[in-house]
Steps between C-alpha positions, in 0.01 A plus 500: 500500500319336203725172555436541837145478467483233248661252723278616754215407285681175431509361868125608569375304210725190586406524862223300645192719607317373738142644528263354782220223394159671621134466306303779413161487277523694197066490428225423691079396413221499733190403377248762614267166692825437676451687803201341593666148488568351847773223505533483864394129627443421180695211255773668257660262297881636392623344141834595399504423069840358442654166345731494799376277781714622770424896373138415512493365861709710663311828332128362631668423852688839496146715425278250701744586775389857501143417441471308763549760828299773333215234551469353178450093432801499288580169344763453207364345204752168474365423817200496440381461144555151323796565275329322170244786527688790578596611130150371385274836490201297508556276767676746669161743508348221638715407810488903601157539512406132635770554782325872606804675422462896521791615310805430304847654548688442178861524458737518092812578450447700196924636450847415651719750338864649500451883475799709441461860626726817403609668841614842419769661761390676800342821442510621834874499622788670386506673185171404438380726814551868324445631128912621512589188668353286221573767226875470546441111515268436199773696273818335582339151566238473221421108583383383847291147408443444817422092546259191364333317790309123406235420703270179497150560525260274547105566419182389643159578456298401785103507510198446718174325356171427653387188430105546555551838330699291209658902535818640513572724819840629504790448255885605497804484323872539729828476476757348715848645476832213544263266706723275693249202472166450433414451838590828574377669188185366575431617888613812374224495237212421694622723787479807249170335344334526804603861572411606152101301589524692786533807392250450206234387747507163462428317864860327578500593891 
């Protein structure tokens, strides 16, 4: 049984594991003046903070894409802010609040990690179902590793300013599990941001 079980254990760590890419936030902030913010009809500039050109453009047009039917002027940042003065704090301060924006919707990828995780064996089939089931098992097999799974996961912290306020309203940190691109991983992020708003009280109609 032991060498039965080893090479068991053998084949489940060598097999692929495929586990589902979803996104999920793992902490959420709301600032307590955030409820009484409107954004509705109002000018939200998205600015996604990364080197990556093509990462940066598609993130604003991904969340300005679900800004923009809950009634909110959306508009991504490379689109509209003059790309001399978009790392420049100062002259960045400047175009917001000369151009009336309201608020700011900012984007960083702050981790992009492999993450190994221990998967013990099933404890609720089989032997593992009864105390005299398992009790006969544990003895005679003694070693049951079960298998090593490696994820990617990839980690974002997205937050919400107000730009008259010079304030920040609402702030989170998720994870996105095997993302298949970043298109994806990032309509599944601000799909979940905007329940997680929601539910906080934040007006995202």
């Amino acid at each position: 049984m032991i060498r039965m079980l080893t090479r068991a254990a053998v084949l489940a760590v060598a097999l692929p594991v495929v586990v589902l890419a979803g996104t999920k936030f793992t902490s959420t902030w709301v600032a307590p003046e955030a409820r009484g913010v409107q954004f509705t009809g109002k000018k939200v500039v998205v600015v996604v903070m990364s080197p990556d050109d093509s990462l940066r453009m598609s993130g604003e047009e991904g969340m300005v894409a679900q800004l923009t039917p809950r009634g909110i002027d959306a508009v991504a940042a490379y689109r509209a802010i003059p790309k001399e003065i978009l790392k420049d704090t100062e002259q960045a301060r400047g175009w917001f609040e000369r151009t009336g924006v309201q608020g700011v919707v900012v984007m960083r990828l702050v981790g992009n990690d492999k993450r190994t995780t221990y998967v013990p064996p099933s404890w609720s089939e089989g032997y593992y179902s009864s105390l005299w089931g398992y009790y006969g098992y544990g003895w005679g097999a003694m070693y049951d590793p079960g298998y090593v799974r490696q994820d990617r996961v990839v980690s974002i912290e997205t937050l919400i300013f107000s730009v008259p306020m010079n304030k920040l309203l609402w702030a989170g940190s998720s994870e996105s599990t095997n993302p298949k691109d970043s298109r994806k991983l990032l309509a599944d992020l601000v799909k979940e941001a905007a329940k997680e708003m929601k539910k906080q009280g934040l007006s995202v109609r």
